[in-house]
MIMILO-855258 format. One record per residue: residue number from 0; residue in three letters; y, x, z of N, C-alpha, C in turn. Coordinates in steps of 0.05 Angstrom, whole numbers, plus 5000, padded with zeros to 4 digits. Layout:
N
<NUM; ALA; <Y; X; Z>; <Y; X; Z>; <Y; X; Z>>;
...
//
This chain:
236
<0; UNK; <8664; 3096; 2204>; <8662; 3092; 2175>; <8633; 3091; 2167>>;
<1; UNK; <8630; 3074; 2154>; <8597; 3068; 2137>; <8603; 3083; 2113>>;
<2; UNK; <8567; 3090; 2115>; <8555; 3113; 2086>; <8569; 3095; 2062>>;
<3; UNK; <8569; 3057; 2068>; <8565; 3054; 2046>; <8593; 3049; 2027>>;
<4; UNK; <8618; 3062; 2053>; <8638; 3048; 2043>; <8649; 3064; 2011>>;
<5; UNK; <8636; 3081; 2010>; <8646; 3088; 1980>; <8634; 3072; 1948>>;
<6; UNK; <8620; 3050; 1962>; <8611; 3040; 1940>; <8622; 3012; 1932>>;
<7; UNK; <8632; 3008; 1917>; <8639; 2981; 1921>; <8623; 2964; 1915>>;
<8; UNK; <8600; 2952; 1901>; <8580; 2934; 1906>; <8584; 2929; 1930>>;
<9; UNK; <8580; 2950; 1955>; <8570; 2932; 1986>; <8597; 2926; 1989>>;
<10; UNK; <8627; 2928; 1983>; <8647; 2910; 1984>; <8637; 2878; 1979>>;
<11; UNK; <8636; 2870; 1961>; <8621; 2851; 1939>; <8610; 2832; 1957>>;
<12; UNK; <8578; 2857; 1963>; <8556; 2841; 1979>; <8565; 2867; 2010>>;
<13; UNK; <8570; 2853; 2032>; <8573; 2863; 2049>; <8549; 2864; 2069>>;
<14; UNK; <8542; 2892; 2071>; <8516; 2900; 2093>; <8515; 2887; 2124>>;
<15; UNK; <8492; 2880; 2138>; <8499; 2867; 2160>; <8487; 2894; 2172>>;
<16; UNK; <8471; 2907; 2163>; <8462; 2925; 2173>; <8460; 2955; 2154>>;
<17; UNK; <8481; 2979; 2163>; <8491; 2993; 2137>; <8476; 3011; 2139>>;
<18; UNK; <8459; 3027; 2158>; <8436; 3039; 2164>; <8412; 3031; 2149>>;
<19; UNK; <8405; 3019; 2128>; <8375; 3017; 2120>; <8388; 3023; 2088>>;
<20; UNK; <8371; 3019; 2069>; <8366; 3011; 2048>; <8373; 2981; 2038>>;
<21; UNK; <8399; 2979; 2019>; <8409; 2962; 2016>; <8397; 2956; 1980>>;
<22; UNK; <8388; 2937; 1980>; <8373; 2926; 1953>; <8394; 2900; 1941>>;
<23; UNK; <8394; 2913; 1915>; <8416; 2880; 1903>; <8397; 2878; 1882>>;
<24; UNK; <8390; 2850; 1876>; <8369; 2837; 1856>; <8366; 2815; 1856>>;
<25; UNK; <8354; 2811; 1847>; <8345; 2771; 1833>; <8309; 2771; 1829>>;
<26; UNK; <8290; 2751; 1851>; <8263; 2754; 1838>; <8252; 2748; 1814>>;
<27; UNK; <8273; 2766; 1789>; <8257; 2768; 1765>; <8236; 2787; 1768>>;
<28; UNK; <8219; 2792; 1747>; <8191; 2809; 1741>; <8204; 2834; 1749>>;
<29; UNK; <8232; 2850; 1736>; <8241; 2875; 1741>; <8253; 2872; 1772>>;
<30; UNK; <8259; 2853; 1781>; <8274; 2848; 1805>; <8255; 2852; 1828>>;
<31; UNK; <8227; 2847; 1825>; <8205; 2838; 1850>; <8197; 2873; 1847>>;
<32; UNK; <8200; 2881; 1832>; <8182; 2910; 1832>; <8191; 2925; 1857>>;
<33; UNK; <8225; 2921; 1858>; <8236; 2943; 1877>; <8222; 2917; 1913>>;
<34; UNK; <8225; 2898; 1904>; <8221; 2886; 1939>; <8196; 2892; 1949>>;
<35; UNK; <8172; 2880; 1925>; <8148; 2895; 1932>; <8133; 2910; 1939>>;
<36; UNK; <8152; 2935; 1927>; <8142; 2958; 1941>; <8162; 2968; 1969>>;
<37; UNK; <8182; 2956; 1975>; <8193; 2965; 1999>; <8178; 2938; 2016>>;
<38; UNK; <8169; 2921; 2007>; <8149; 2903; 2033>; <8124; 2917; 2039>>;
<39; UNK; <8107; 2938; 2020>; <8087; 2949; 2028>; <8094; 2969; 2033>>;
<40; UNK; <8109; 2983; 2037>; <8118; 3011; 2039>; <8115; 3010; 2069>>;
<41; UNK; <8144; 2980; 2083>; <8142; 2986; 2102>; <8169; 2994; 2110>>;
<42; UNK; <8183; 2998; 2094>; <8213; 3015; 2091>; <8229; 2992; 2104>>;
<43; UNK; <8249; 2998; 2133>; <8271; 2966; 2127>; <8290; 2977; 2105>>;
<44; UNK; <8303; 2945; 2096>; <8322; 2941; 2085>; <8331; 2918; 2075>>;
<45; UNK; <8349; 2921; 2059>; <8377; 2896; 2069>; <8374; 2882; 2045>>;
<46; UNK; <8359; 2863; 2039>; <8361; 2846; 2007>; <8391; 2832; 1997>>;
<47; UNK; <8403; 2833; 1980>; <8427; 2818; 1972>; <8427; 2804; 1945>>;
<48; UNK; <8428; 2781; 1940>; <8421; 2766; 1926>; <8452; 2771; 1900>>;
<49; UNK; <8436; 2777; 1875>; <8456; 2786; 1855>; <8448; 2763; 1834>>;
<50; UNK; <8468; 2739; 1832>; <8457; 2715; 1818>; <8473; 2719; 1788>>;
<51; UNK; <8450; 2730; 1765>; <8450; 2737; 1738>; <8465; 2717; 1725>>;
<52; UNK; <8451; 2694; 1730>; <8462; 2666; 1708>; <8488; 2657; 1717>>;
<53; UNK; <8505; 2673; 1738>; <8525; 2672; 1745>; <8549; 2696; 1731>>;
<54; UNK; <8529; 2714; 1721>; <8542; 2734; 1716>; <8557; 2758; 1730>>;
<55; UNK; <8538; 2755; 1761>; <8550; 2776; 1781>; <8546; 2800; 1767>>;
<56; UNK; <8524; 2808; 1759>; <8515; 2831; 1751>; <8542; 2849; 1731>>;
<57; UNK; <8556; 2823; 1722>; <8576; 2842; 1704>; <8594; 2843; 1717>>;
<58; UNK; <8607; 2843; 1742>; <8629; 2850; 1760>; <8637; 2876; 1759>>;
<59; UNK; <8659; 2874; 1764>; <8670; 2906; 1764>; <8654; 2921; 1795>>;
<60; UNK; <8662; 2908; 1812>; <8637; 2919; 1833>; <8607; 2934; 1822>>;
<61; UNK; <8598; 2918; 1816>; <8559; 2921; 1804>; <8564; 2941; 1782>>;
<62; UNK; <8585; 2936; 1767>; <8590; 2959; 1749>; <8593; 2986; 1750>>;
<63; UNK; <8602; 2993; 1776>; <8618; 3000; 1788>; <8584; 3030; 1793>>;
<64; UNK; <8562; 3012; 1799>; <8536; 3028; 1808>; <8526; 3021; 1779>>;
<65; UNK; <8523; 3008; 1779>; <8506; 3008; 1742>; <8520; 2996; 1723>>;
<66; UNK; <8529; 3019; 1702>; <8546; 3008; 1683>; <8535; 2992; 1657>>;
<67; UNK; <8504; 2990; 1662>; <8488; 2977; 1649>; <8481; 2946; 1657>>;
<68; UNK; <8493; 2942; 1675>; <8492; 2908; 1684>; <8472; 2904; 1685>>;
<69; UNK; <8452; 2913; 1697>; <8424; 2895; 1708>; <8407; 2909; 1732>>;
<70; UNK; <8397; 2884; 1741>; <8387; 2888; 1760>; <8359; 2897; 1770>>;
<71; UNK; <8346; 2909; 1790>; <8358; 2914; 1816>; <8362; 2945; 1814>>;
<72; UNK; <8385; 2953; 1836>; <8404; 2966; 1843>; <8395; 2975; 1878>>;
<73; UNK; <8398; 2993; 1880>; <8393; 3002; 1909>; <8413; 3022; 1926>>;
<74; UNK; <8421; 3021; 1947>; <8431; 3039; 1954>; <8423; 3051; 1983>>;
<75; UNK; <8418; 3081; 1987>; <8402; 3088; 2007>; <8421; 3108; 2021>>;
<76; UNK; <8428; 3100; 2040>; <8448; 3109; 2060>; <8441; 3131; 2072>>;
<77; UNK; <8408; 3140; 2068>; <8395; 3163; 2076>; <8382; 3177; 2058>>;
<78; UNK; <8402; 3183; 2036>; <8383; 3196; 2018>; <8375; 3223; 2020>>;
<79; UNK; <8378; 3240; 1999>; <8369; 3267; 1995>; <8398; 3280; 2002>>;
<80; UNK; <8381; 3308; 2033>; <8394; 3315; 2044>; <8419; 3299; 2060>>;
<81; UNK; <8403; 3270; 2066>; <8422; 3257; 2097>; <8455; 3245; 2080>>;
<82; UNK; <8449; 3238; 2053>; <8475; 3237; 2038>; <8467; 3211; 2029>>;
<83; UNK; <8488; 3188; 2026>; <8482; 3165; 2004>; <8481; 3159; 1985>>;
<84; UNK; <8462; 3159; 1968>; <8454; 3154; 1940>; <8448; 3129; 1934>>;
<85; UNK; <8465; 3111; 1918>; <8461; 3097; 1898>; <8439; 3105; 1871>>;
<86; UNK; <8422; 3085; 1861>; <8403; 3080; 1843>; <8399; 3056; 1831>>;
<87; UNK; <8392; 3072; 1801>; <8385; 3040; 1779>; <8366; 3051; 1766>>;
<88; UNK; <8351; 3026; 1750>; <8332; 3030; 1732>; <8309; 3022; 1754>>;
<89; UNK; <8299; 2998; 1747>; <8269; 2996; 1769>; <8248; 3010; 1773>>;
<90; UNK; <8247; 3029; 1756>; <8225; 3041; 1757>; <8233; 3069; 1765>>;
<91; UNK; <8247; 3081; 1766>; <8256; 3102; 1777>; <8268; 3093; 1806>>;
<92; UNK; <8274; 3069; 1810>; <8274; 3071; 1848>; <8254; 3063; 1854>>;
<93; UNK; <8224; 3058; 1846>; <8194; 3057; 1852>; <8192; 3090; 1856>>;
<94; UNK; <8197; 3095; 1835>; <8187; 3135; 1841>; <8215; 3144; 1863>>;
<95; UNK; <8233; 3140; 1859>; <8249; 3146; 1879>; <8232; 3146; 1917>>;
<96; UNK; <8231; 3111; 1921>; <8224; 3098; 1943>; <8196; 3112; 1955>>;
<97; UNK; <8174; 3111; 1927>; <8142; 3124; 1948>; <8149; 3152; 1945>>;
<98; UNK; <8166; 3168; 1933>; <8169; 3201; 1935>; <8187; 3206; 1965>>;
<99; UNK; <8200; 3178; 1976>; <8210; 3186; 2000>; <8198; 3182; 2018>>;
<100; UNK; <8179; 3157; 2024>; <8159; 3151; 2039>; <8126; 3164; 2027>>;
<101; UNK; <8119; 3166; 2017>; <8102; 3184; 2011>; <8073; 3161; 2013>>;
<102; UNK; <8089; 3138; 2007>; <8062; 3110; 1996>; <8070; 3100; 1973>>;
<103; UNK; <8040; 3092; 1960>; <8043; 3080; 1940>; <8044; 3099; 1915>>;
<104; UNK; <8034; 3126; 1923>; <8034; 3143; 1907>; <8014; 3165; 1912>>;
<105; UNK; <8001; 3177; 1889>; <7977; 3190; 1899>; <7993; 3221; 1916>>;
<106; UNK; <7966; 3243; 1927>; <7987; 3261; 1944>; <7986; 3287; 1929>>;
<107; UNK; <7960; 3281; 1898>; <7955; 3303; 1888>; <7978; 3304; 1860>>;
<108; UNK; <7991; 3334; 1845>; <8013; 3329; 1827>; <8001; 3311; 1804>>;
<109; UNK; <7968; 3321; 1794>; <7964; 3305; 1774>; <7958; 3275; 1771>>;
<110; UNK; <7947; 3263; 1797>; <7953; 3243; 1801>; <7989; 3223; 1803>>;
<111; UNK; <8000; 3244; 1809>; <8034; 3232; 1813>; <8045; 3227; 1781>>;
<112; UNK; <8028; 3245; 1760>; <8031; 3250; 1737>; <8029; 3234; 1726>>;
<113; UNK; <8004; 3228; 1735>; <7992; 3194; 1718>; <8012; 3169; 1729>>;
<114; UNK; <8030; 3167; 1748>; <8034; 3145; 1753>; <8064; 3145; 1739>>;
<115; UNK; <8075; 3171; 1727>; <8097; 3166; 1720>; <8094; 3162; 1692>>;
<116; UNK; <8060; 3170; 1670>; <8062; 3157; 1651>; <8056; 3133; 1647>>;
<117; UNK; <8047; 3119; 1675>; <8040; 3090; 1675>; <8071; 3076; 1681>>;
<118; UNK; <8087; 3086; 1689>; <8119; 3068; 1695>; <8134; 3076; 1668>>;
<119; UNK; <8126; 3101; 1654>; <8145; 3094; 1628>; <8132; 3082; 1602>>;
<120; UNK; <8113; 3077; 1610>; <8085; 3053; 1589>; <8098; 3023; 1600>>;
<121; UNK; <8095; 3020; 1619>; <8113; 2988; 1630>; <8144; 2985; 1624>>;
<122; UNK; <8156; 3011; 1634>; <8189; 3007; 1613>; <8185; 3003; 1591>>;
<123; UNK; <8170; 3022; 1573>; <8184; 3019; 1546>; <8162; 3000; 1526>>;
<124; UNK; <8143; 2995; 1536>; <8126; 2972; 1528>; <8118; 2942; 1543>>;
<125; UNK; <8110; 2946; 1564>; <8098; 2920; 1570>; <8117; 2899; 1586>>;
<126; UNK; <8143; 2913; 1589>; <8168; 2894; 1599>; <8180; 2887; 1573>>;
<127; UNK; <8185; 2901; 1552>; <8201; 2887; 1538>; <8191; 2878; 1520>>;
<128; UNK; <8162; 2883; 1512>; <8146; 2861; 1496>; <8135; 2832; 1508>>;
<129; UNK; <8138; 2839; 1535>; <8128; 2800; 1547>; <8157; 2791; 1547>>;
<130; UNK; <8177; 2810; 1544>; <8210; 2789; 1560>; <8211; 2784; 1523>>;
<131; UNK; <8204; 2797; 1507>; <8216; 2782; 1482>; <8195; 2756; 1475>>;
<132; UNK; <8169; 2764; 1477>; <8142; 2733; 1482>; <8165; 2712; 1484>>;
<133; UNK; <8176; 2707; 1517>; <8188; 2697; 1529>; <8213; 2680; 1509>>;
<134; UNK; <8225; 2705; 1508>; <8251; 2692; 1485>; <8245; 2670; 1463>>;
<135; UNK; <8223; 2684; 1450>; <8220; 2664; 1424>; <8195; 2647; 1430>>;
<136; UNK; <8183; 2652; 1449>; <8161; 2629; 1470>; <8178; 2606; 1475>>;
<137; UNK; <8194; 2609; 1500>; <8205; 2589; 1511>; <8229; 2589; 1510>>;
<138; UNK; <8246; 2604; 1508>; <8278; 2606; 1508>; <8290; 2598; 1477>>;
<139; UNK; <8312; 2609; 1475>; <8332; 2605; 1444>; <8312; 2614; 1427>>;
<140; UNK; <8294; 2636; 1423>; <8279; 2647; 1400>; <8262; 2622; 1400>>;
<141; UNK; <8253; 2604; 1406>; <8231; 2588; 1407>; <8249; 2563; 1379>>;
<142; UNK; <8275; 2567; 1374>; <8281; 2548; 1354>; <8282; 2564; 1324>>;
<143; UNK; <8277; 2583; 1325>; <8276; 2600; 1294>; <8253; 2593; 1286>>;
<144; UNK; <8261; 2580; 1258>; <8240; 2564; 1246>; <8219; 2595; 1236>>;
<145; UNK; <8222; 2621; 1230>; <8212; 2638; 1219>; <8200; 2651; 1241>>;
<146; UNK; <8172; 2644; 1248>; <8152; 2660; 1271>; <8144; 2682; 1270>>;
<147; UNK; <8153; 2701; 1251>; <8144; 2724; 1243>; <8145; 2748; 1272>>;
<148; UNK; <8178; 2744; 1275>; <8189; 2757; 1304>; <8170; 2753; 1328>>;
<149; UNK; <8165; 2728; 1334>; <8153; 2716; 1354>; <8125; 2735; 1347>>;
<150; UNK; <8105; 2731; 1331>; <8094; 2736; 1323>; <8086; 2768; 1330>>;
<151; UNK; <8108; 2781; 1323>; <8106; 2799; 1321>; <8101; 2812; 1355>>;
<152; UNK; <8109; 2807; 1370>; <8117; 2806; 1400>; <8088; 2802; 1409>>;
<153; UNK; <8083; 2774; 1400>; <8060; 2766; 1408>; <8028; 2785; 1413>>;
<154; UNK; <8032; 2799; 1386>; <8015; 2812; 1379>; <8018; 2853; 1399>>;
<155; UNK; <8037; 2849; 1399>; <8038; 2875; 1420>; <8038; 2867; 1450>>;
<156; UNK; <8041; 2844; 1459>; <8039; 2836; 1489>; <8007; 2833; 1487>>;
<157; UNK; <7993; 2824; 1473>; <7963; 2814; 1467>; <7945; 2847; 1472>>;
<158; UNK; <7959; 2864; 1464>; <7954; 2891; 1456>; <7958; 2907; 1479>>;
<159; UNK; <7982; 2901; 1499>; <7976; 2918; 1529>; <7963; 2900; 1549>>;
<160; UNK; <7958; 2878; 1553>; <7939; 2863; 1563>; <7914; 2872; 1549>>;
<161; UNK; <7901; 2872; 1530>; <7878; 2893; 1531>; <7877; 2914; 1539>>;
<162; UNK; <7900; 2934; 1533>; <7904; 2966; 1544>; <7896; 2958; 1574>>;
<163; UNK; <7909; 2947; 1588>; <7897; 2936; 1624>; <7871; 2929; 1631>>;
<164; UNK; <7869; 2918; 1604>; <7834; 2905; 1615>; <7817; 2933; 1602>>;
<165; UNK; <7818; 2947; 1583>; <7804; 2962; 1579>; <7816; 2983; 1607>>;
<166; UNK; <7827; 2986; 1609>; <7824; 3008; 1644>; <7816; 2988; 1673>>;
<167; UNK; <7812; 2973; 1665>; <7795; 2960; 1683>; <7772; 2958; 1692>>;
<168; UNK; <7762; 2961; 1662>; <7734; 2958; 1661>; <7711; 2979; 1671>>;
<169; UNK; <7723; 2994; 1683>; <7702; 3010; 1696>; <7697; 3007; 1729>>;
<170; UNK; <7706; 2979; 1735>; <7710; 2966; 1766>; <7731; 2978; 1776>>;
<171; UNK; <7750; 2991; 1770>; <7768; 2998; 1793>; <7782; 2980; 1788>>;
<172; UNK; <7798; 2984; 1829>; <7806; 2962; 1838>; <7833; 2954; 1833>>;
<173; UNK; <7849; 2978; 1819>; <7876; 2984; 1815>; <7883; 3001; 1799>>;
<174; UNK; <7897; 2998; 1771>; <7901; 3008; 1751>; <7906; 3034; 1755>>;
<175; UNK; <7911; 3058; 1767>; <7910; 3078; 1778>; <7882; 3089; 1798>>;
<176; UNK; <7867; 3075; 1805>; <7833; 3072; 1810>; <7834; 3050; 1842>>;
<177; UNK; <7820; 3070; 1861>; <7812; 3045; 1890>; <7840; 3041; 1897>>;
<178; UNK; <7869; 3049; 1895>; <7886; 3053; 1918>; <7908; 3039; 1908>>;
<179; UNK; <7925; 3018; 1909>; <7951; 3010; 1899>; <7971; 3021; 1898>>;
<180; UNK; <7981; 3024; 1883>; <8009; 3043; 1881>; <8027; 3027; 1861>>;
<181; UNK; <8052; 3039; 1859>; <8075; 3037; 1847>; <8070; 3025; 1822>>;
<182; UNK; <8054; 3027; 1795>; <8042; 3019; 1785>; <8038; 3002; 1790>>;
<183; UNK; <8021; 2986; 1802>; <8026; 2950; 1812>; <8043; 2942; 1815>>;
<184; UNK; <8066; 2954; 1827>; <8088; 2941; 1831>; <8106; 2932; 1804>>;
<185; UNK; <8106; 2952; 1787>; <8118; 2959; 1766>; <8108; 2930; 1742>>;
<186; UNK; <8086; 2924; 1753>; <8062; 2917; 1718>; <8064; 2880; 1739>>;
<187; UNK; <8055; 2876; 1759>; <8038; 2858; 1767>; <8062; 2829; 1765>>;
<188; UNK; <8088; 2828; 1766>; <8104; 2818; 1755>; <8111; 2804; 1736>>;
<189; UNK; <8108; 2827; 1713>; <8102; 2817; 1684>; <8084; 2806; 1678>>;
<190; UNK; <8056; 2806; 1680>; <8040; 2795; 1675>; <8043; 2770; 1683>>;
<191; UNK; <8053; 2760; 1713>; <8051; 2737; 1728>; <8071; 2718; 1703>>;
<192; UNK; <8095; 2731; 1695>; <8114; 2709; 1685>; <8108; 2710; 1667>>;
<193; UNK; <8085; 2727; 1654>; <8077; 2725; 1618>; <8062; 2698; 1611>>;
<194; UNK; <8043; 2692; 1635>; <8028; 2674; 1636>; <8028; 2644; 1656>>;
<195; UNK; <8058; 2655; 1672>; <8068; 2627; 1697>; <8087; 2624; 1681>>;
<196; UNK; <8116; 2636; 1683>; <8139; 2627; 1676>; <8145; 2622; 1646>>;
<197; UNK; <8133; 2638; 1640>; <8134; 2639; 1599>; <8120; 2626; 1591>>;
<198; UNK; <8105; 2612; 1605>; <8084; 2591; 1587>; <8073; 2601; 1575>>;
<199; UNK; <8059; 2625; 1570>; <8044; 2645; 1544>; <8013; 2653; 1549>>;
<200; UNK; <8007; 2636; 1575>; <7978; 2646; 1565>; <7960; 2643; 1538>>;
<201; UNK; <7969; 2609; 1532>; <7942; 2609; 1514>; <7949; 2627; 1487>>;
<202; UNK; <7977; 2630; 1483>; <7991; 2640; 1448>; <7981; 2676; 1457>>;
<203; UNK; <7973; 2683; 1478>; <7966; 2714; 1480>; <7938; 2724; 1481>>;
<204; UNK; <7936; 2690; 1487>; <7895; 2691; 1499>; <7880; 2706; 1519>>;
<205; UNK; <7905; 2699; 1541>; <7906; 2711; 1574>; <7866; 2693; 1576>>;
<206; UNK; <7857; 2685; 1562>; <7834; 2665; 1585>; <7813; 2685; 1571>>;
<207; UNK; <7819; 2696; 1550>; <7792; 2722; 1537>; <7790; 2749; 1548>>;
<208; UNK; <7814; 2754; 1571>; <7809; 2781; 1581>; <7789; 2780; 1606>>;
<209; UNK; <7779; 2795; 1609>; <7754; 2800; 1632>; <7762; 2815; 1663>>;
<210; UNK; <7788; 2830; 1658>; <7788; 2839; 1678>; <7818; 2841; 1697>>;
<211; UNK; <7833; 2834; 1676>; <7871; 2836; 1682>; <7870; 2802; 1709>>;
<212; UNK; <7855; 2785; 1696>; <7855; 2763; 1714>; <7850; 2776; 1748>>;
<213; UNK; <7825; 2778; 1749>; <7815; 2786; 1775>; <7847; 2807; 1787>>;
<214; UNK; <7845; 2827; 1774>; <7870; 2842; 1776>; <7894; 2828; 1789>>;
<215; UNK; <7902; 2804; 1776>; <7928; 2799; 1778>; <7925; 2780; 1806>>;
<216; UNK; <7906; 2771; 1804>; <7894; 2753; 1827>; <7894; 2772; 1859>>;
<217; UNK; <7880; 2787; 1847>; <7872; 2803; 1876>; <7915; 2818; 1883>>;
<218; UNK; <7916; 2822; 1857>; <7950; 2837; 1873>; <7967; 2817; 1881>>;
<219; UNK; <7956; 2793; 1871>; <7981; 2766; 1875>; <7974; 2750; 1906>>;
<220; UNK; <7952; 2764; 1916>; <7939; 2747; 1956>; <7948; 2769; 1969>>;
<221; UNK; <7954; 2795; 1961>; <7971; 2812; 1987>; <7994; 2799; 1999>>;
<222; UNK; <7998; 2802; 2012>; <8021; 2790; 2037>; <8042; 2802; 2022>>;
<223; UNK; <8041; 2828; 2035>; <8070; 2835; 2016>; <8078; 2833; 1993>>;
<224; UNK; <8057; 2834; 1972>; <8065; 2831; 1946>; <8081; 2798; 1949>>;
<225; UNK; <8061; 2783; 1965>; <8079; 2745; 1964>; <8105; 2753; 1977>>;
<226; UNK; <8115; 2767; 1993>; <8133; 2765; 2008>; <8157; 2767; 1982>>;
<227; UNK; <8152; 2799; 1978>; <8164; 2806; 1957>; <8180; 2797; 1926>>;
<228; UNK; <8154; 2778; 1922>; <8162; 2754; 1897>; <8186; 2732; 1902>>;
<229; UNK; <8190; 2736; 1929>; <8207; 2709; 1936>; <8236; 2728; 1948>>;
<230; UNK; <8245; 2754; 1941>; <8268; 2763; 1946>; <8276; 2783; 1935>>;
<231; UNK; <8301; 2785; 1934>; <8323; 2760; 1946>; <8320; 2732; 1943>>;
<232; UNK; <8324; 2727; 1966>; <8309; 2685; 1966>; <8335; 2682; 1943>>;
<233; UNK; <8322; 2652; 1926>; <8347; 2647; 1916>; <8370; 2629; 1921>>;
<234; UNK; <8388; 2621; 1916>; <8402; 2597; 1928>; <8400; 2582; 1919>>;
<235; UNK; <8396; 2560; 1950>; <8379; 2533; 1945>; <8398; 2517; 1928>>;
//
């Protein structure tokens, strides 16, 4: 019997290998956070491609682990105390993943401190003010003749893109100082599709910051981080 047979997702998406860390996601911005950091971690595990615009995510399976329908979803066949635990919310299986492997996270408490008010600054601000940019950038919001909304978005995505560049500016190399952590994983995403996929650099005035560029540049030539961006591959 497999750890994972009590879950039904891996019914769904079936494990080839039920021993690792089983990841269900899509390479959106919230999707790459969890691959990212299990490509630099180092951790194996099993990617399973959960296709959104298909509406997998709302299956009674996927439901089944997150009754909130979105992705990515993890399930760790070796969790706490040798038991299998299922997880949601991206940013809590970032703190989950380096508190098990013990990378990607500083080793001192007040440093661990800082990184968990840097992942609930990216939840509850800088993800959902670039995914709404996005909406009324380039998606359905982009036909409401009243820009106020947009606008409004605009002006708080404009506003943690400085928050970044002003913690930049004292040369460190990684928003948490010399050392990459979870935090990158969490942030470096968003930014990419605020300014690749959303079409939003010039409406945010990504070309007047001084230091988020270099930033995004230098986290976007790691190996793993590229690996990462591209899984779950999608179907061709």
């Amino acid at each position: 019997m497999s750890k994972l047979d009590q879950f039904p997702i891996a019914r769904r998406w079936p494990a080839t290998n039920p021993d690792v860390i089983q990841l269900y996601g899509l390479p959106t911005p919230n999707g790459v956070k969890v691959s990212i950091a299990l490509e630099e971690m180092g951790l194996p595990y099993e990617p399973h491609l959960v296709d959104i615009m298909k509406n997998e995510s709302w299956t009674e399976e996927f439901l089944a682990l997150n009754p909130n329908g979105k992705i990515p979803v993890i399930i760790d066949p070796d969790g706490p105390d040798g038991k299998p635990i299922g997880l949601i919310e991206s940013n809590a299986i970032l703190l989950y993943l380096a508190e098990k492997s013990g990378k990607l996270i500083p080793a001192d408490r007040a440093g661990q401190l800082k990184v968990r008010e840097w992942l609930f600054l990216q939840a509850a601000h800088i993800g959902p003010m670039f995914g709404q940019v996005g909406f009324f950038h380039k998606f359905a919001g982009k036909d409401i003749e009243d820009k106020r909304p947009r606008d409004r978005f605009v002006g708080e995505a404009k506003r943690m893109l400085k928050l970044l560049d002003d913690v930049l500016a004292d040369g460190r190399s990684w928003l948490m100082g010399d050392d990459f952590t979870i935090v990158e994983c969490a942030c470096l995403g968003w930014v990419r599709n605020l300014i690749g996929f959303y079409e939003a650099g010039e409406l945010v005035d990504y070309a007047s910051l001084k230091h988020v560029p270099r930033w995004l540049e230098a986290g976007l030539a790691r190996p793993a981080v590229q690996r990462g961006l591209a899984i779950p591959a999608r179907a061709a």
